[in-house]
C-alpha positions in Angstrom: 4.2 13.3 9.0 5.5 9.4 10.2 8.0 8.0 8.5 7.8 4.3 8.6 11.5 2.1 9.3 12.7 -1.2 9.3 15.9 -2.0 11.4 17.6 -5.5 11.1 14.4 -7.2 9.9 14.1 -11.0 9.5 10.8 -12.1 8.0 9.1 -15.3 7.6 7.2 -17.9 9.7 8.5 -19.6 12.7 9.7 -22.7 9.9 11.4 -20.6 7.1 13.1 -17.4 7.2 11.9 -15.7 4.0 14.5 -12.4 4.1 16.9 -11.0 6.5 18.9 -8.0 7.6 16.2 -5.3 5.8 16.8 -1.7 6.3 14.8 0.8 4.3 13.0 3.8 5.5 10.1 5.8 3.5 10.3 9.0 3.5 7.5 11.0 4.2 5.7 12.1 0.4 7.1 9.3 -1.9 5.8 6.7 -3.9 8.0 3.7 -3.5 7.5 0.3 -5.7 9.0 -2.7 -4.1 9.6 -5.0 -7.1 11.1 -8.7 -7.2 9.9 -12.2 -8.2 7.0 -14.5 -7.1 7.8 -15.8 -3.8 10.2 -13.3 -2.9 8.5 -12.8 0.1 7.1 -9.0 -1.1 4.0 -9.6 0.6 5.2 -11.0 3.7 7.6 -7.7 4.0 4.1 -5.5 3.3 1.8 -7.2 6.0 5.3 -7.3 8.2 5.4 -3.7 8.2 2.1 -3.0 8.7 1.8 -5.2 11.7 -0.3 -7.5 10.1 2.5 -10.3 10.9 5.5 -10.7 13.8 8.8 -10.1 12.2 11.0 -13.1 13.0 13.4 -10.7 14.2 14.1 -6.8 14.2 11.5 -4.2 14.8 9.1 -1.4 12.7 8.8 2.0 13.9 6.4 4.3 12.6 7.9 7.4 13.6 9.5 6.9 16.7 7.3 4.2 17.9 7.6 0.2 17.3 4.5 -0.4 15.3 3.8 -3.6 17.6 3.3 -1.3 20.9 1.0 1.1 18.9 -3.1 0.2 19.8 -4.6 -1.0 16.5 -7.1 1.3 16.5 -4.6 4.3 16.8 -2.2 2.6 14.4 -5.1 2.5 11.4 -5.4 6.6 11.9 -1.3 6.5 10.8 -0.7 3.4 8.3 -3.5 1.7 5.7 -3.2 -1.0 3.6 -4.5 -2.9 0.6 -3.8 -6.4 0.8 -4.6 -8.8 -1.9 -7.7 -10.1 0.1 -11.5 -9.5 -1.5 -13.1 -6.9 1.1 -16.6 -6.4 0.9 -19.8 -8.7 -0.4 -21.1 -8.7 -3.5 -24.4 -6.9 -2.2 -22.6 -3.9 -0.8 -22.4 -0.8 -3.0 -19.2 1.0 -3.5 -19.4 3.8 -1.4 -20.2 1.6 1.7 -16.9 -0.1 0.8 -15.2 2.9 0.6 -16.8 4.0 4.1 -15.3 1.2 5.8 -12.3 3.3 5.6 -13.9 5.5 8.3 -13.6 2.6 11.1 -10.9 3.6 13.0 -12.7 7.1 14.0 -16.5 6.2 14.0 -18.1 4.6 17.1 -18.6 1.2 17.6 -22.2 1.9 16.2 -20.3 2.9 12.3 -22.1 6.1 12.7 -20.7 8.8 10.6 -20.1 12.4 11.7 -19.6 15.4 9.3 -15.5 14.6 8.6 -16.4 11.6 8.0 -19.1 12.1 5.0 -16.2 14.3 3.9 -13.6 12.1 3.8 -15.6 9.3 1.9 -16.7 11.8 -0.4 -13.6 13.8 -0.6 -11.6 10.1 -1.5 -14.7 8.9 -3.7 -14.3 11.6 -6.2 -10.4 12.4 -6.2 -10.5 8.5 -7.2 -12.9 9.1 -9.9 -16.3 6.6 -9.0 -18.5 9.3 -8.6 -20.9 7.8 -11.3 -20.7 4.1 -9.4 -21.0 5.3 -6.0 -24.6 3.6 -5.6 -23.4 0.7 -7.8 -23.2 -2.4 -6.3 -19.6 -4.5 -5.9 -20.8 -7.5 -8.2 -22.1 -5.2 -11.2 -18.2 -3.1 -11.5 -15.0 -4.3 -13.3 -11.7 -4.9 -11.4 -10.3 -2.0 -12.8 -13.1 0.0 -11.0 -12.8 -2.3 -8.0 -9.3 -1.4 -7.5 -9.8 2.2 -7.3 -12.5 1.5 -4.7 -10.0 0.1 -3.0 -7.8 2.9 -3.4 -10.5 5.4 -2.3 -11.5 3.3 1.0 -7.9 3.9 2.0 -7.8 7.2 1.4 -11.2 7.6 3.6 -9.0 5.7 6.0 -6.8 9.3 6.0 -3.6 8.1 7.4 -0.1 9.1 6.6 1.0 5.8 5.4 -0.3 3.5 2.5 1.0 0.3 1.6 -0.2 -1.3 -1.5 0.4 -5.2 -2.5 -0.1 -5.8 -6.0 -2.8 -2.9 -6.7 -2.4 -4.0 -10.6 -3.0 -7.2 -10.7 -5.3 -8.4 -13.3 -6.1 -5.1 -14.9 -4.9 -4.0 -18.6 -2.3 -2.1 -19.1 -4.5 1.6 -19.6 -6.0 0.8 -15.8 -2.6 0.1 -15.1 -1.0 3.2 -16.0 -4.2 5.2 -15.2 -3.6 3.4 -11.5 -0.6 4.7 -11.1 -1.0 8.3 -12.2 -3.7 8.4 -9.2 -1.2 7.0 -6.9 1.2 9.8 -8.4 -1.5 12.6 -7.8 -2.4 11.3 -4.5 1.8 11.5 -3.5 1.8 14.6 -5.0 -1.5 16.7 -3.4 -1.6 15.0 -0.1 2.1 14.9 0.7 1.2 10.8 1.8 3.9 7.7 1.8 3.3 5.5 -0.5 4.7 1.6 -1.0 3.4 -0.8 -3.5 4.8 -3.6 -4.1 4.0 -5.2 -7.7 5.8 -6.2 -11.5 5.7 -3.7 -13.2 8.9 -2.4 -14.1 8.6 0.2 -17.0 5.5 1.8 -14.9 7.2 1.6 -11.9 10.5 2.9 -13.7 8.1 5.8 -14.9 6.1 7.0 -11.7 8.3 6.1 -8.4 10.3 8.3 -6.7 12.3 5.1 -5.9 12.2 1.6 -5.9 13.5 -1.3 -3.9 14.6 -4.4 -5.4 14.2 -7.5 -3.4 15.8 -10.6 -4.5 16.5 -14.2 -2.8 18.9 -14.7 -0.3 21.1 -11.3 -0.5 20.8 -7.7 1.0 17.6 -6.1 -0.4 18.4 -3.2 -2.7 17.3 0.8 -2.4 17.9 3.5 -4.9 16.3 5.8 -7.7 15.3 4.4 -10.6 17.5 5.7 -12.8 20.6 4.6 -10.6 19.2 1.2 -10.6 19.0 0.8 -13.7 22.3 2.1 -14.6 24.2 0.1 -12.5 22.8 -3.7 -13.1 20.5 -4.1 -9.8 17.0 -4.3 -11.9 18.8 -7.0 -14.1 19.6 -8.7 -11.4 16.1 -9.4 -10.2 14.6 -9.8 -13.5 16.6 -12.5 -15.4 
């Protein structure tokens, strides 16, 4: 099991340093939720770790390899993410969305072996959408998308998942129901999980731990009830 770590990290773009000096390490079977304002930069630290942007500084090791030196292809078998990006076309149905997840091991012709129908299966039903597999992406709700979402990186099978914002724009029942998958997925498939979103009182409910990430000062690590008892959540939520 990989355990992904930041040492010394400086984020941001080439004109403005967003956060510095990060040091966190998730541990293998949690379910983290990184929490902190708009603009924070929570985002930028997600697609930072996942290699999706250059750190300004520092490195990412997923294991004990620096997650830039790591072949893309090989790197989406150990670390998958949902970014807040729309995947997929309205035409497609859900369960070739949730296929896509398979790319990193099918052949460059996208043809599926045995594991492969398994894994799509296997992710399709623990998330739920059985009864919309053949529906198509523009006839579901964003509640349902979102659990798509969650299901295509499951297919994706990888030790790692990193979630930005998987919430947003549901109610709060698909928001709790969200995070009671994410809890069962932590919990059966022994995977890392890091999502970065609002919600406190969820987060304070379902996550193993949280980090608090605030501007310009030392970003924060710790249980949640720790946190909570000794100011830090205050401190990011005026």
């Amino acid at each position: 099991m990989k355990v992904l770590t930041a040492n010394s990290l400086k984020i941001g773009y080439p004109n403005k340093v967003i956060a510095t000096d990060i040091n966190l390490v998730l541990e293998p079977g949690t379910l983290v939720c990184l929490l902190g304002q708009n603009g924070v930069g929570k985002s930028t630290l997600l697609r930072t770790l996942a290699n999706l942007q250059d750190p300004i500084s520092g490195e990412v090791l997923l294991g004990e390899e620096s997650v830039d030196s790591i072949d893309k292809v090989e790197l989406a078998k150990q670390l998958g993410i949902i970014t807040t990006d729309k995947i997929g076309t309205s035409n497609m149905t859900v369960r070739e969305l949730v296929a896509l997840g398979r790319y990193p091991y099918t052949n460059w012709l996208g043809k599926e072996s045995k594991v492969d129908t398994e894994k799509i299966e296997e992710a399709i039903s623990r998330c739920k959408i059985n009864y919309i597999g053949d529906a198509k992406l523009s006839a579901i709700s964003d509640g349902q998308f979102q659990k798509v979402m969650v299901a295509r990186v499951l297919a994706q099978d990888t030790d790692v998942i990193l979630m930005d914002e998987p919430t947003a724009h549901l109610d709060v029942v698909n928001r709790v129901e969200m995070f009671k998958l994410l809890q069962d997925i932590k919990r059966d498939t022994g995977k890392s999980i890091l999502i970065s979103t609002h919600e406190l009182d969820i987060s304070m409910q379902f996550s193993d731990q949280l980090w608090l990430m605030n501007f310009n000062v030392p970003l924060v690590t710790g249980s949640p009830e720790d946190l909570g008892m000794n100011g830090e959540i205050d401190k990011i939520f005026f």
